[in-house]
C-alpha positions as CSV (number, residue, x, y, z in Angstrom):
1,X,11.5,-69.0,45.3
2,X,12.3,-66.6,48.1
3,X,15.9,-65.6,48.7
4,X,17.3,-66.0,51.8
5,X,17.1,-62.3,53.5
6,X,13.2,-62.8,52.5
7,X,12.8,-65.6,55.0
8,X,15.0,-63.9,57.8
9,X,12.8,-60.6,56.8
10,X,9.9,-62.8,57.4
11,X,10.7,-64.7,60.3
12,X,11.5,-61.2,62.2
13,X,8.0,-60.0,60.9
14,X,6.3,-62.8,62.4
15,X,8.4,-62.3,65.6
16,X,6.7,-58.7,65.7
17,X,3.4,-60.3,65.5
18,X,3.9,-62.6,68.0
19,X,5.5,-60.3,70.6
20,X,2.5,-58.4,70.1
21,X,0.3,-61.0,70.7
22,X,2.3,-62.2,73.7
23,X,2.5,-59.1,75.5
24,X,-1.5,-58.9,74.8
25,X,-2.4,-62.0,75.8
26,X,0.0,-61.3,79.4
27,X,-2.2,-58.3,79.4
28,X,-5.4,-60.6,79.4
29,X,-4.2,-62.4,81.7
30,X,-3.2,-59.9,84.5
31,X,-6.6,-58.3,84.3
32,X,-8.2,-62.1,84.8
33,X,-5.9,-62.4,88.0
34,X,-6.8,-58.8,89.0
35,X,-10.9,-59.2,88.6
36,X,-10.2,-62.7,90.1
37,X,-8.9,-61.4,93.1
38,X,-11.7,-58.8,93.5
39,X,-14.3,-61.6,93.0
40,X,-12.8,-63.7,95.6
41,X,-12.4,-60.9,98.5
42,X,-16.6,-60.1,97.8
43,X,-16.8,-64.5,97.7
44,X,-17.6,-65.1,94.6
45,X,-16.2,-68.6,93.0
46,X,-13.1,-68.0,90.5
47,X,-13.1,-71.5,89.3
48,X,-13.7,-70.4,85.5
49,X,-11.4,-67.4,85.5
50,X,-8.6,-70.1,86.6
51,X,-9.6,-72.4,83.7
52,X,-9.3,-69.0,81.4
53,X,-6.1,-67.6,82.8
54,X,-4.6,-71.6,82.3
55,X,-5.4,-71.6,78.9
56,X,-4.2,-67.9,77.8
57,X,-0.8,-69.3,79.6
58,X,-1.2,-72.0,78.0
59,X,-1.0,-69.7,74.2
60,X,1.3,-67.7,75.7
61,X,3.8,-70.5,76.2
62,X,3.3,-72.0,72.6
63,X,4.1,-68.4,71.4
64,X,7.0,-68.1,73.2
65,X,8.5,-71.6,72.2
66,X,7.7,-70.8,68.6
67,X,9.3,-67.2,68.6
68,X,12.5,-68.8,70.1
69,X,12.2,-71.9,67.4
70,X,12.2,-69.1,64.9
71,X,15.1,-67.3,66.4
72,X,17.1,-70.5,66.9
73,X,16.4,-71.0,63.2
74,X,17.6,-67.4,61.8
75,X,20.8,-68.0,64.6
76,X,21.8,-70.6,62.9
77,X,21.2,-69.2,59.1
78,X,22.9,-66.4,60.0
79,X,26.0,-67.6,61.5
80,X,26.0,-70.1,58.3
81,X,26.3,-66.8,56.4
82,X,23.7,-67.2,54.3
C-alpha cells in the first residue's frame, strides 16, 4: 500500500503531465485559429477547423478541471497533515 507522500508525489507528477499536455494542446489550438484566419481572408470555408479547435477546448477544459480536482484533493491532505 502506498504511503501518503507517494500519492501527493504522484498527484504532482500527473500535474506535470497534464500541464504539459495543456499548454500543448493551447498550442494546437492557436495554430488552428491562426491557419483559420489565413484560410478565411483567401475564402476558404473554416467550418471543420471550428469543429477541431471546439473539441481540443473541449480536452483542454477536462484537463484543467481534473488538475484542480487533484490539487483540491492534496489541499486538503495536506492541511489534514497527513
Amino acid at each position: 500500500m502506498a504511503n501518503v507522500q507517494e500519492i501527493i508525489d504522484a498527484v504532482n507528477n500527473e500535474k506535470t503531465v497534464i500541464d504539459g499536455v495543456t499548454t500543448l494542446l493551447d498550442g494546437i489550438h492557436q495554430q488552428l485559429a491562426d491557419v483559420k484566419a489565413q484560410l478565411a481572408q483567401a475564402g476558404v470555408d473554416t467550418s471543420k477547423l471550428d469543429e477541431i479547435a471546439a473539441g481540443i477546448k473541449a480536452n483542454t477544459d477536462a484537463l484543467s478541471a481534473a488538475v484542480a480536482r487533484d490539487t483540491d484533493a492534496h489541499d486538503e491532505i495536506h492541511a489534514a497533515g497527513m
